[in-house]
N, C-alpha and C positions, 0 to 999 in steps of 0.2 A: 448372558444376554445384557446388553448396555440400555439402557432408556436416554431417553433425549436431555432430560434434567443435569444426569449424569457425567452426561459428552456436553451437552450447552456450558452449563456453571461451570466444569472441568475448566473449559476452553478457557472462559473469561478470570478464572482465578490463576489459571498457570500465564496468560497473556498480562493480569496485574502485576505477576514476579518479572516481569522482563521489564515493563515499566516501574517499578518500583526499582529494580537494579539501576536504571536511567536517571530516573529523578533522586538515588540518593549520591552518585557518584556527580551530577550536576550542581545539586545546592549543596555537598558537602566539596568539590573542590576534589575529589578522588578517582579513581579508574576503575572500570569496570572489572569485575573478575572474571576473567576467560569462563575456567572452567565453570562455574555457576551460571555463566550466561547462554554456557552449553548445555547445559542439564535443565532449567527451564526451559529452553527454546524446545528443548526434544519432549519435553511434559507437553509443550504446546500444539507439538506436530504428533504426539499419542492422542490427545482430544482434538485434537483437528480428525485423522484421519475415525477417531470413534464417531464423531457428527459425522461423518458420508457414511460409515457403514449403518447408523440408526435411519439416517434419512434414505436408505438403501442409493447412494450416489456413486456412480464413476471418481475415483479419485482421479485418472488421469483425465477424467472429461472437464471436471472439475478444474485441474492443474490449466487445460490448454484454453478452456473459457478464458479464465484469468489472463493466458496471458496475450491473447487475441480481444481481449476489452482495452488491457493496459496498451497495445501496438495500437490502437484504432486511438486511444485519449493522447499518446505521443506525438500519434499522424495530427490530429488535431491542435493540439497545442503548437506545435510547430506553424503550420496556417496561420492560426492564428498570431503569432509572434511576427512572420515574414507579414501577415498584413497592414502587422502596428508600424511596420518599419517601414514599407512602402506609402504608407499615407504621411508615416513624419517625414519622410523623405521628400515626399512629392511637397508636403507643409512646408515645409524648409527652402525650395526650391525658388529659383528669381519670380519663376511665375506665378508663385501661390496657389497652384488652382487645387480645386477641390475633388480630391480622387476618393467615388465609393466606389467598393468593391463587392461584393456580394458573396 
């Protein structure tokens, strides 16, 4: 049986080996090692999926939250970008006039 400690601290210690691979290949000027960055990653996705089973969660419920949050913040930023561009546009324009948008 897993305890939350367990699967928590796991997480965060096998997610500092994937960072740690990143920032030593960044400020040393080197490249990442495949394999090594395979073998952490899969340390990260064994304490990833031991947090859902201690938190008794859907892993795939889980999976498709995520990726129906990440689609809704894409939909969004995208508006957002098309409305910076329609107001410089409109700024830019002979007529100058002042386009808010809502």
């Amino acid at each position: 049986v897993f305890n939350y400690r367990h699967a928590v601290f796991g997480l965060m210690a096998e997610a500092g080996e994937v960072a740690g691979l990143h920032q030593k290949a960044e400020y040393k000027g080197t490249t990442i090692d495949r394999e090594q960055l395979v073998s952490e990653l899969g340390d990260v996705c064994w304490y990833w999926v031991m947090c859902c089973q201690v938190y008794n969660l859907d892993i795939g419920k889980v999976l498709q939250y995520n990726i129906e949050k990440l689609e809704k913040r894409h939909v969004k930023r995208k508006q957002q970008q098309q409305r910076k561009l329609l107001v410089l546009t409109c700024s830019n324009s002979q007529r100058k006039s002042k386009v808010r948008i809502k």
